[in-house]
DRENKE-677946 format. One line per field, with one value per atom (N, C-alpha, C): residue in one letter; atom name; x, y, z; residue number from 1. Coordinates in steps of 0.02 Angstrom, whole numbers, plus 32768, in hexadecimal, padded with zeros to 4 digits. Example, Ala and Ser with C-alpha at 12.3 -4.5 7.8 and 13.67 -1.06 7.14 Angstrom:
2
resn A,A,A,S,S,S
name N,CA,C,N,CA,C
c1 8294,8267,8294,8282,82AC,8285
c2 7EE4,7F1F,7F5B,7F90,7FCB,8002
c3 8186,8186,8186,8162,8165,818A
resi 1,1,1,2,2,2
***
This chain:
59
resn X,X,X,X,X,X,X,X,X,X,X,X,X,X,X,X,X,X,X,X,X,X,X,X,X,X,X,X,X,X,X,X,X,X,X,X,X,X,X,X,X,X,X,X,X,X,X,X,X,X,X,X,X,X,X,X,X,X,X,X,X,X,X,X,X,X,X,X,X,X,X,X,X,X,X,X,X,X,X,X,X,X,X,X,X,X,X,X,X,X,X,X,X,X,X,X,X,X,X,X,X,X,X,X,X,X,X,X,X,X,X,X,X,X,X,X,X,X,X,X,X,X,X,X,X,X,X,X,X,X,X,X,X,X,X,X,X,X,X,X,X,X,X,X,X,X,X,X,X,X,X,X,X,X,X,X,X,X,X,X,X,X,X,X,X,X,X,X,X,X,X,X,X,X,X,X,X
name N,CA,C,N,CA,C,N,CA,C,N,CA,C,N,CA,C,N,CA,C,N,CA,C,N,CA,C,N,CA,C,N,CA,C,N,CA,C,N,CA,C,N,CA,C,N,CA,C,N,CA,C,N,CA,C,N,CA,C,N,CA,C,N,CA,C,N,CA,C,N,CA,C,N,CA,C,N,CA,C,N,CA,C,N,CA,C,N,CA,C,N,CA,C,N,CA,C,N,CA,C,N,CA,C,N,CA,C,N,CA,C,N,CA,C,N,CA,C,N,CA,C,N,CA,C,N,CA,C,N,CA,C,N,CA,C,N,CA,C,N,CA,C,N,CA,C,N,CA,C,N,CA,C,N,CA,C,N,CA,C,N,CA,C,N,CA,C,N,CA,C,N,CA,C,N,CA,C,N,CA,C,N,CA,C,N,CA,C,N,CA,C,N,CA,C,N,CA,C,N,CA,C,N,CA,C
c1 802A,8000,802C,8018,803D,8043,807B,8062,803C,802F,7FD6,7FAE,7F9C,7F6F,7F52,7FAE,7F9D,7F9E,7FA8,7FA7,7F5D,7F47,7EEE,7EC9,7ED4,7EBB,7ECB,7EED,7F0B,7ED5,7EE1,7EA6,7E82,7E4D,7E12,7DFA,7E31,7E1A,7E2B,7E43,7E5F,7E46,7E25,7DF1,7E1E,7E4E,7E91,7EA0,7E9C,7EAF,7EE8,7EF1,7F29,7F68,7F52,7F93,7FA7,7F68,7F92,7FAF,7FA7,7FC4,8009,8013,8047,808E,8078,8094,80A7,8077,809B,80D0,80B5,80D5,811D,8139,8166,816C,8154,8152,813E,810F,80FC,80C9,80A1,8042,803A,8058,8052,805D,8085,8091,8072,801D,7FF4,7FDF,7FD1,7FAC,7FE8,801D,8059,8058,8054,8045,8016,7FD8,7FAE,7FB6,7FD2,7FE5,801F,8049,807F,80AF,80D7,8107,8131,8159,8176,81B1,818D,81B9,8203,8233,8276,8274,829E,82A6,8299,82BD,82BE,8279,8263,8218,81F1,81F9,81CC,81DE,8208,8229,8206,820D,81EA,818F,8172,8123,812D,8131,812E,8152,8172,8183,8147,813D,80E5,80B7,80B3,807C,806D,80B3,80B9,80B7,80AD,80B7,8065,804A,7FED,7FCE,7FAA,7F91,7F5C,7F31,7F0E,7F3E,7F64,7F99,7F83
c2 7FC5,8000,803E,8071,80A8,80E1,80EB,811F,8151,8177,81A9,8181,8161,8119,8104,80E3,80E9,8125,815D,8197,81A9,81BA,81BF,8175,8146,811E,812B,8134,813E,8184,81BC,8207,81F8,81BA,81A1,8186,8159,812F,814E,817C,81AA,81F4,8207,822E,8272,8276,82A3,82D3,8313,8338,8312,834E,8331,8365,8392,83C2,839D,838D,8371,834B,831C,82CF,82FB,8328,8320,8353,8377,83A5,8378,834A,830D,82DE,82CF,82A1,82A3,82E6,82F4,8342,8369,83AD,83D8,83C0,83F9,83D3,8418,8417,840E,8417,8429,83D6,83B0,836C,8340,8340,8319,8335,8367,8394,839A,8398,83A6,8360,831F,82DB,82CC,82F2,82DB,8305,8344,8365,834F,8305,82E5,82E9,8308,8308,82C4,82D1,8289,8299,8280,8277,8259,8276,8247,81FB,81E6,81A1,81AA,81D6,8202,8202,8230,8244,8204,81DD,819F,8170,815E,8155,816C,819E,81D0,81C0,81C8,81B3,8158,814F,80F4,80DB,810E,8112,812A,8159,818A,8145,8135,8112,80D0,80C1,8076,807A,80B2,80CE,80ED,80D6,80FF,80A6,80D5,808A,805F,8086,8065,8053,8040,8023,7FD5
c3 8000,8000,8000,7FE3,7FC8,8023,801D,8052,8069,8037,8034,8046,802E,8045,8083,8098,80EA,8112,80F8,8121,8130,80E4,80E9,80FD,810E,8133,818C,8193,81D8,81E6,81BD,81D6,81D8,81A3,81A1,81FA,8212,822F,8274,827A,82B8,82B7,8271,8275,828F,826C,827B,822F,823E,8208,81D5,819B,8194,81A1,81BC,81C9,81F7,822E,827E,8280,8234,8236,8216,81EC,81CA,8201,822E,826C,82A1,82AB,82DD,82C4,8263,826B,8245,822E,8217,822D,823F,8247,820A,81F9,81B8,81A7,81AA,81A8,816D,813E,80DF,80CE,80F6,80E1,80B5,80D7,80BA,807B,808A,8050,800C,801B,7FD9,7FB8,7FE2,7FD9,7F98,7FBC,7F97,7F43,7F4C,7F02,7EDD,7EE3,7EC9,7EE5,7F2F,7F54,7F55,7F4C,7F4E,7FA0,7FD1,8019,800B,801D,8035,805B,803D,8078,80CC,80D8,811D,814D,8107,8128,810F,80EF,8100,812F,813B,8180,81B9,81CC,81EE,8200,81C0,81AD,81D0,81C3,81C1,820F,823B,827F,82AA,8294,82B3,82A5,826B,825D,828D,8287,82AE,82F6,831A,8363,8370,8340,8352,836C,83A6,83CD,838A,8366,832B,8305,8302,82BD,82CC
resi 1,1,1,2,2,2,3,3,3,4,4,4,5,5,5,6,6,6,7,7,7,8,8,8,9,9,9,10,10,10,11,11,11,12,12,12,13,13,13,14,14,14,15,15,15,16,16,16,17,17,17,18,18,18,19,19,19,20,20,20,21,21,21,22,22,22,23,23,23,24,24,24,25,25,25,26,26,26,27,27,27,28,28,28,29,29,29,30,30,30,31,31,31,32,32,32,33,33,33,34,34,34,35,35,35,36,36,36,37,37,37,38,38,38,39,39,39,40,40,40,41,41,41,42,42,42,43,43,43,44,44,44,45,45,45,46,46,46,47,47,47,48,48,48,49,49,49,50,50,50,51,51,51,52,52,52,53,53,53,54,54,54,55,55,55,56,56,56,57,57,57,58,58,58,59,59,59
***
């Protein structure tokens, strides 16, 4: 599964903006939203995403 994917599944299911998801989970509110307009994240910052992700009690 693509990472946008699980990101907007995760807001879906935690009912969590996506600035708040993207300020917690890398420090920058624009995260999700640049995502969804073709951003292509660094290794780093997916790293990063997929650490947050795996540390949310719903995972």
């Amino acid at each position: 599964m693509k990472l946008l994917d699980r990101i907007e599944r995760h807001l879906k299911e935690s009912h969590m903006s996506a600035t708040r998801f993207g300020r917690r989970a890398v420090g920058d509110p624009r995260f999700v939203l640049d995502l969804r307009c073709g951003r292509r994240p660094r290794r780093r910052t997916v790293e990063k995403v997929e650490r947050y992700l795996a540390d949310q009690p719903n995972r």
